[in-house]
C-alpha positions as CSV (number, residue, x, y, z in Angstrom):
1,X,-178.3,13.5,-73.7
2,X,-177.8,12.9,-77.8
3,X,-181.6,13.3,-78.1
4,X,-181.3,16.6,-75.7
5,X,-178.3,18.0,-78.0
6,X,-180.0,16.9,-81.5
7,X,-183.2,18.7,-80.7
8,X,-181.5,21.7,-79.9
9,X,-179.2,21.7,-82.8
10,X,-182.3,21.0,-85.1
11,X,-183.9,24.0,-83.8
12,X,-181.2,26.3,-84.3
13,X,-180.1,25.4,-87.7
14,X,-181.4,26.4,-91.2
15,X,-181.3,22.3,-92.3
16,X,-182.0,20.2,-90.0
17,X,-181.7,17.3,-91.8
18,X,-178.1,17.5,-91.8
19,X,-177.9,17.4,-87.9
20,X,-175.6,14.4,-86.7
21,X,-174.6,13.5,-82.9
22,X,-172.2,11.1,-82.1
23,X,-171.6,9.1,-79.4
24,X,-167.8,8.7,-78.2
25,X,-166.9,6.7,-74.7
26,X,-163.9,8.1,-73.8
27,X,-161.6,6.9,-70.5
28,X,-164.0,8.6,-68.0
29,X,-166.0,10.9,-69.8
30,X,-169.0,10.6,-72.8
31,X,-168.1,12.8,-75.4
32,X,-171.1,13.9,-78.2
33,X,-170.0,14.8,-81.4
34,X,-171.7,17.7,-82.8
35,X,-171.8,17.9,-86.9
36,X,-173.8,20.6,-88.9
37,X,-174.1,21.7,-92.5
38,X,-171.3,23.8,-93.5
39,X,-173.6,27.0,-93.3
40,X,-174.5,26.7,-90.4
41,X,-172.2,26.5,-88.4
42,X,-172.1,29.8,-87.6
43,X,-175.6,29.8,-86.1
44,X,-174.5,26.3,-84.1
45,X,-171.1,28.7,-82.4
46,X,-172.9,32.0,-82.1
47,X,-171.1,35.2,-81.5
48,X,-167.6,34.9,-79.3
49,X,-168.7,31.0,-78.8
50,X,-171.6,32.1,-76.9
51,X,-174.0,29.7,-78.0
52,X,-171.7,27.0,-78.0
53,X,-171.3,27.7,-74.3
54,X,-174.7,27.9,-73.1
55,X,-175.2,24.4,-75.2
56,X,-172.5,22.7,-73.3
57,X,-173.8,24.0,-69.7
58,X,-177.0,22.7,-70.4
59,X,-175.7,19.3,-71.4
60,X,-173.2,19.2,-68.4
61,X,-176.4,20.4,-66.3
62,X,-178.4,17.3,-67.6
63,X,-175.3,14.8,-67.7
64,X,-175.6,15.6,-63.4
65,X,-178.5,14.2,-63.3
66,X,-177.1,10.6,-64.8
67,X,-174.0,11.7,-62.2
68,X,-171.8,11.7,-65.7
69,X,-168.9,13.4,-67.2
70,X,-169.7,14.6,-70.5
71,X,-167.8,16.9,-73.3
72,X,-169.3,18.5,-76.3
73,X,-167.4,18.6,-79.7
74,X,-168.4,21.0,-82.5
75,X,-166.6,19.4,-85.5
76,X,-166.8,20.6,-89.2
């Protein structure tokens, strides 16, 4: 799921090289840690959080195939 989330983040970014994911075990859950370049943020959240959401369902949707809880974290 990192690899799944960095390729996406890559492709929606302006600089890709500054694309990081972190892995974070939590309790009962995987959390990935999402960081971008400062401009581009914006491109990463999308209007109203939109494309924030659709990036988390379509970890979630993928983390059901492992049968796993996982969380995605946009941090600046």
């Amino acid at each position: 799921m990192k690899d799944l989330l960095t390729y996406i983040a890559k492709s929606l970014v302006e600089n890709p090289d500054a694309v990081s994911v972190t892995e974070v075990q939590k309790e009962d859950e995987l959390v990935l840690e999402l960081r971008v370049a400062p401009e581009d943020m914006g491109k990463v959240i999308g209007k109203h959080g939109r494309i924030a959401k659709e990036i988390r369902a379509v970890i979630k949707a993928a983390a059901l195939k492992d049968n796993t809880k996982v969380s995605v974290d946009i941090i600046d």
